[in-house]
C-alpha positions in Angstrom: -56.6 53.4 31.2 -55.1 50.8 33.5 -55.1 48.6 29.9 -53.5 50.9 28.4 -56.3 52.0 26.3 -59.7 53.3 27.2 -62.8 52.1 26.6 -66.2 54.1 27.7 -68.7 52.0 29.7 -71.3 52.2 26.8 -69.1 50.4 24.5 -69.6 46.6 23.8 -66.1 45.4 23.1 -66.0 41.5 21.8 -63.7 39.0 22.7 -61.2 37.9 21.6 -60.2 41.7 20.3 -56.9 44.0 20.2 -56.8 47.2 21.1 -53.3 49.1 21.2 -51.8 51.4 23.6 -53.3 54.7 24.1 -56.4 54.2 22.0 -59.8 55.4 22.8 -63.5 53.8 22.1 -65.8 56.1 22.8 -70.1 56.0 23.6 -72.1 53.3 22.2 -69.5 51.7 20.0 -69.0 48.0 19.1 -66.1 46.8 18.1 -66.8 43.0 17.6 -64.6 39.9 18.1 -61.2 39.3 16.0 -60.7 43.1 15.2 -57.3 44.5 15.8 -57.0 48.1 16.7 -53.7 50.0 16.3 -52.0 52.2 18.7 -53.5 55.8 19.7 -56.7 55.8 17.6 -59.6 57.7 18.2 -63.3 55.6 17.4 -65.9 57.7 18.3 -69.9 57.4 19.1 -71.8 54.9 17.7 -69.1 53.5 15.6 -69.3 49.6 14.4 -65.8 47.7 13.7 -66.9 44.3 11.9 -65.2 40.8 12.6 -61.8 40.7 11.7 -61.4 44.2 10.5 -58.1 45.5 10.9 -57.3 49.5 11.8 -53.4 50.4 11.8 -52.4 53.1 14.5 -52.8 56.7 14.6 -56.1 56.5 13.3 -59.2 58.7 13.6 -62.7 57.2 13.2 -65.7 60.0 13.9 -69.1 59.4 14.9 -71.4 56.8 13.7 -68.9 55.3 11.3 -69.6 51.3 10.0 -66.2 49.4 8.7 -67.9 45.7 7.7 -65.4 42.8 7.7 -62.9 42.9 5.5 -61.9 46.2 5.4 -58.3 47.3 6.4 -57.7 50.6 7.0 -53.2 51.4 7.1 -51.9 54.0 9.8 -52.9 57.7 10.0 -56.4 57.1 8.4 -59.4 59.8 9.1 -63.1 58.5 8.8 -65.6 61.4 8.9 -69.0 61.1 10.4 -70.8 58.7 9.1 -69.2 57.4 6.6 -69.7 53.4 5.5 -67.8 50.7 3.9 -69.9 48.2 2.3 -68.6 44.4 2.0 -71.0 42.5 -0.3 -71.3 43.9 -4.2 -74.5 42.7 -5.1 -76.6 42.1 -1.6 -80.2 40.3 -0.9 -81.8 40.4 2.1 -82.6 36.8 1.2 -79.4 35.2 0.2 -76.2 35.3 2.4 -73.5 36.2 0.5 -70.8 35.9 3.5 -68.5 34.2 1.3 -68.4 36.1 -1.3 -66.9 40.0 0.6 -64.8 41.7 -1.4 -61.8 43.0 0.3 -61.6 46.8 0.7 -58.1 48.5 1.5 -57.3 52.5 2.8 -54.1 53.0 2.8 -51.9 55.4 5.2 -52.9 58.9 5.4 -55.8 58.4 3.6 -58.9 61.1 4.3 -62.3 60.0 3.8 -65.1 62.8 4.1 -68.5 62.6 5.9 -71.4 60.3 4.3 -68.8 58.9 1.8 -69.8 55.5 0.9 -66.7 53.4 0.1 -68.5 50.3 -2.8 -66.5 47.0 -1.5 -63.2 45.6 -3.4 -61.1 49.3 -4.0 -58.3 50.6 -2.9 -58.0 54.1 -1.2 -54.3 54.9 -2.0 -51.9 57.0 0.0 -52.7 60.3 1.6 -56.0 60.5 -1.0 -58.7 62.9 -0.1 -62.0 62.0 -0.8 -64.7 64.8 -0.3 -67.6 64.3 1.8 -71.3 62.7 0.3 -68.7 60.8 -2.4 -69.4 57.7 -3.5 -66.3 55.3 -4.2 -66.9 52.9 -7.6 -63.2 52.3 -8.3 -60.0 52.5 -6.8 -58.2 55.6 -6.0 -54.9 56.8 -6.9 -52.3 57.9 -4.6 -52.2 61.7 -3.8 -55.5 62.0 -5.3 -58.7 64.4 -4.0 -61.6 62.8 -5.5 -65.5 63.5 -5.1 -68.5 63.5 -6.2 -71.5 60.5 -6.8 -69.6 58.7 -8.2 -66.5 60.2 -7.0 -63.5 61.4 -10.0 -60.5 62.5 -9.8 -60.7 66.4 -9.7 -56.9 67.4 -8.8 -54.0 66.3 -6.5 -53.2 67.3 -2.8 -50.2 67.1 -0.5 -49.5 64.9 2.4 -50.3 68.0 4.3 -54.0 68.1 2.7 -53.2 71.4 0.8 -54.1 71.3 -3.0 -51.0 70.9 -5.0 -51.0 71.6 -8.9 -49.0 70.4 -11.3 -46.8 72.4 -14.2 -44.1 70.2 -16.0 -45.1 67.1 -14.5 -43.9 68.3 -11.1 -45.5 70.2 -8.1 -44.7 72.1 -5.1 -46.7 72.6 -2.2 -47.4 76.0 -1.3 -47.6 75.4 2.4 -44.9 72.2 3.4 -42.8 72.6 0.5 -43.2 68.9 -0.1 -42.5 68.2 -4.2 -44.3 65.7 -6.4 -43.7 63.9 -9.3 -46.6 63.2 -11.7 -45.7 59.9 -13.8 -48.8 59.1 -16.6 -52.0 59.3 -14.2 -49.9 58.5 -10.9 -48.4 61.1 -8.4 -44.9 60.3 -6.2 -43.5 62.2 -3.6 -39.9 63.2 -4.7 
């Protein structure tokens, strides 16, 4: 790690890219040219980072995950195994459609489960939960544990990842003690 991060020799790094202090790219991965990678993340096997993709720090990225170009992911961001982002709405094999990506955002503490496929031009909010094998049509709200094909919004969890419920318009959780505030259909932390 005399870079300050380490990359395995199996990797295929493009340059130019950035890569932050004490992050690790693990076997098989390619991270290609103008992505910037935060500080300590963790990409796993056979991951793919697409030009200009942009991962904030403390992020974790499991095996054989594919984030296509234009996809931000904010810090503290989990990626289960084999999960995809998708960047063109309406592809063909036989028309390029490279202008026309739709921006996708994840914002921090977001978790997304294993085989999740995230649909191109949503927003993940803050500290949602999305259950593995989901499919994302539509953006999702903060605080909000979604899933199914296509994913809904099926109850509210805490920073912490515990399920919190709500009584009163305000919640508790049971484990951190963190409160929440529901407001109409969004959630705060209070």
């Amino acid at each position: 790690m005399e870079r300050g991060y380490f990359v395995h020799p199996t990797a295929v790094v493009d340059d130019p890219a950035e890569i932050g202090e004490g992050t690790k790219v693990w076997h098989f991965t390619h991270i290609m040219s103008g992505v910037r990678i935060g500080r300590n993340c963790i990409i796993g096997q056979n991951a793919f980072i697409g030009s200009g993709v942009t991962l904030g720090n403390n992020i974790k990225i499991q095996n054989n995950v594919s984030i296509y170009e234009g996809v931000i992911l904010e810090d503290d961001v989990f990626c289960g195994p084999s999960m995809v982002f998708t960047n063109v709405f309406n592809p063909r094999s036989f028309i390029s459609r490279k202008k026309e990506f739709r921006k996708t955002l994840v914002k921090r503490g977001a978790t997304i489960g294993a085989n999740t496929t995230i649909i191109c031009g949503y927003t993940i909010g803050r500290y949602a939960f999305i259950g593995a094998g989901s499919v994302i049509t539509k953006d999702v709200p903060d605080y909000a544990l979604v899933y199914g094909n296509p994913a809904r919004v099926r109850g509210w969890i805490c920073e912490c990842a515990e399920e919190i419920a709500f009584r009163s318009g305000k919640a508790e959780c049971k484990i951190c003690k963190k409160r929440y505030k529901k407001i109409g259909g969004k959630v705060v932390k209070i």
